[in-house]
N, C-alpha and C positions, 0 to 999 in steps of 0.2 A: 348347327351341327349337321354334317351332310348323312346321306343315310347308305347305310351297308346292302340291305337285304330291305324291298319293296315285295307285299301281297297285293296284287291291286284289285279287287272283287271278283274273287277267286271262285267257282261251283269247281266242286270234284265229285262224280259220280261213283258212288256205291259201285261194290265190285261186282255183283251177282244181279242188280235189276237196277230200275231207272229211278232210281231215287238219291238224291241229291246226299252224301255226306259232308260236305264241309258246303254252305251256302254262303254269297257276296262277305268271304273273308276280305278286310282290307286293313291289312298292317305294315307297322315300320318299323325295321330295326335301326337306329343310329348307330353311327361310328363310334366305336369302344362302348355300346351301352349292353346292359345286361339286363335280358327279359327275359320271364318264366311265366309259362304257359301252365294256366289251372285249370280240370274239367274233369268231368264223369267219364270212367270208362267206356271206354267207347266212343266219344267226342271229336275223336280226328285227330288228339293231339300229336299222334306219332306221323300222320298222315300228314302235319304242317312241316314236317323235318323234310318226309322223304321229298316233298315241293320245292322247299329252299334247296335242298342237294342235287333236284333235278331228277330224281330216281322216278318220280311218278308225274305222268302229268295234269294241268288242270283241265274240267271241260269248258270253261270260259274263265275268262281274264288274262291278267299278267303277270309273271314275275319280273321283279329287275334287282338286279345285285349290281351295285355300285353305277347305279343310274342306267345301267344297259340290259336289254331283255336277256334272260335267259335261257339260251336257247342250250337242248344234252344237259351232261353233267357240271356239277356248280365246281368250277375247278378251284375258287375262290374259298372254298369251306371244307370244312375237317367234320367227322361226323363221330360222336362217339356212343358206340349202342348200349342200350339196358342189358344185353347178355355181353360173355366173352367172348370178342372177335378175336381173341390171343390164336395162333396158329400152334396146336401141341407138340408139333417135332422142331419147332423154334425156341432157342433160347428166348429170356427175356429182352437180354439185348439182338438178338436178332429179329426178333417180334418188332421194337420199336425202331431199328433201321427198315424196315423191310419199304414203307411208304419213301423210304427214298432212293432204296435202291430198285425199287419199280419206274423213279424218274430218271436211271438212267446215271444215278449217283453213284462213283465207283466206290469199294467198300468197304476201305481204307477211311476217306472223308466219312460217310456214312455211319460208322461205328466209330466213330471220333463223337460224331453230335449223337447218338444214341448213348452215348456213354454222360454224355454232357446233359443228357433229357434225365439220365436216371440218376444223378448226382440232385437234379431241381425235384424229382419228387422222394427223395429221401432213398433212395433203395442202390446205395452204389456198391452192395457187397450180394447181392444176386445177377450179375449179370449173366452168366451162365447156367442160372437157372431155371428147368423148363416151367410151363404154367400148373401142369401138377404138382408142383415139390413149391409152389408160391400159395401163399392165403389171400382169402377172397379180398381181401384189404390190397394185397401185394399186389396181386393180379387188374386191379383197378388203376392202382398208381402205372402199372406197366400199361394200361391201355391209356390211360391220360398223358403221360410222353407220347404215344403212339398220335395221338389225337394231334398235340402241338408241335409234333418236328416236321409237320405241314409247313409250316408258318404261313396260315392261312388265315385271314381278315376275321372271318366269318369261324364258328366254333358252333356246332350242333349238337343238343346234348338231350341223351331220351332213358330220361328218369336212371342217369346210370347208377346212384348208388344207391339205388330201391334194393337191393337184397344185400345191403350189409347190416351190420347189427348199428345200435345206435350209436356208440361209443366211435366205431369204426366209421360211422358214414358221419361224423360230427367233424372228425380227422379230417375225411378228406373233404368237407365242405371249407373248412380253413386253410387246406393245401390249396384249391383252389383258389383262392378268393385272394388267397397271398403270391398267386404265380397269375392270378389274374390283374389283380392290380399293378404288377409288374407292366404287363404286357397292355393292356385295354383292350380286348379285342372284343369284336360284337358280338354276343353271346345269346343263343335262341334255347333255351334250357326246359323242358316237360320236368313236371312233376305232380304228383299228389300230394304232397307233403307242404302243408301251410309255414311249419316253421323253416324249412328249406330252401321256400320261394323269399320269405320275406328278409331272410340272412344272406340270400345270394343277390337281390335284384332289385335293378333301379326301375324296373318296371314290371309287376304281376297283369296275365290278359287271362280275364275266365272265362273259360267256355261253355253254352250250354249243353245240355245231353242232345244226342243226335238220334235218327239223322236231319240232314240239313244243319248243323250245328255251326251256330257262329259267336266271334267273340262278341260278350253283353258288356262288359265291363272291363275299362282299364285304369289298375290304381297305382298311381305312385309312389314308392318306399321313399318317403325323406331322410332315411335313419344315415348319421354321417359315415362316412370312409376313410380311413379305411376299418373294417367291422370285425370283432372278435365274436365267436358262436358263444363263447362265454358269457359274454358281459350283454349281449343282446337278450339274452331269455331273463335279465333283470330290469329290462328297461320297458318302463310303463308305456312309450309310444310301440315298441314293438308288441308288446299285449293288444294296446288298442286294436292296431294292423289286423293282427289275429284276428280279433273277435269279428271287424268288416269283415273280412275276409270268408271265413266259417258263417256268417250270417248270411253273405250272397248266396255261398255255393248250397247253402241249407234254403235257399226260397228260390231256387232257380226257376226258373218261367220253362216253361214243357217248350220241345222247338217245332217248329213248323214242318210239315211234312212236304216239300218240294218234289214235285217229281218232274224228271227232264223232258221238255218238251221235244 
């Protein structure tokens, strides 16, 4: 399987002094695989998104997205944040055309396939609705079309439904998983949430606490696909997962203090 998105031991300096926050990261995303990034606040996780998208750079190593360096923005990847990037004097559907018609897409086509994005996440009787008169649910599904009418290899995702309630953020862990599975695209997803990672991902990396923080451990979800959030919280291998899981991030090794030379 060729790979999407290359870290290749990666130092990112702390913002404020010379001390290493992310040390010798070195990972791989594969074509259509889906990995979720576990660690203590603070760990960098958000800090591995803004690398892969380009947004921040590293103080030594490499990136490469699809075998080629990195170099600006990862035009390759879609980014979708933990708050709402929704724009409030934009409709819903003009919120999720807008990434196309910044390419130049006239906006006639453009709200054809925003119409077409909000039909795949359920919501095709708010398109004119702005993001105050949508629920925090609603407002999610309109940033997740926004995220994929990229049609971008690469998918970035940083802890986005950490502030829905549970019932709602179970929703859209199935909405995803069932427009992911459609699609396969490489998925680099942050979370705190143990049952999250292990229902979304073929692959969990955990991170120790920082600074200097780097991935200790990478485990493998064997659990088959395509995966219901239901029927997984009864399945004795996905408990197992848990409890590995919950038992690393509870005996994490303290990280090493690096400072740049």
């Amino acid at each position: 399987m060729t790979s999407t998105l290359a870290l290749e031991m990666l130092d990112v300096e702390a913002r404020h002094d010379r001390l290493l926050a992310l040390a010798r990261v070195d990972l791989n995303v594969r074509e259509g695989e889906f990995v979720c990034v576990l660690g203590p606040t603070g760990c960098g996780k958000s800090t591995l998104l803004d690398l892969a998208a380009g947004l921040k750079p590293a103080y030594s190593g490499q990136i490469r997205c699809h075998g080629k360096p990195l170099v600006g923005l990862n035009h390759h990847a879609s980014y979708m944040f933990q708050h709402d990037a929704l724009l409030p004097w934009r409709t819903a559907l003009d919120n999720v055309s807008l990434p196309l018609q910044l390419r130049g897409v006239n906006k006639q086509h453009s709200n054809q396939q925003a119409a077409c994005w909000l039909r795949q996440v359920g919501l095709t009787d708010v398109p004119d609705r702005y993001p105050h008169q949508l629920s925090g649910g609603m407002r999610k599904r309109v940033a997740l079309a926004q995220a994929l009418i990229h049609d971008t290899s690469l998918l970035l995702m940083d802890e986005p439904f950490a502030a829905l309630d549970a019932q709602t953020r179970q929703a859209m862990q199935q909405l995803l998983l069932e427009l992911w599975d459609e699609q396969r695209k490489s998925v680099l997803f942050v979370t705190h949430d143990l049952d999250e990672a292990i229902t979304l991902a073929d692959r969990v990396l955990v991170f120790n606490a920082g600074p200097a923080s780097r991935c200790i451990e990478d485990i493998r979800i064997p659990l088959p696909r395509p995966r219901d959030t239901m029927s997984l919280r009864k399945n004795p291998e996905s408990a197992a997962l848990y409890q590995r899981l919950w038992h690393t991030l509870g005996h994490l090794p303290p990280a090493t203090t690096i400072a740049r030379d």
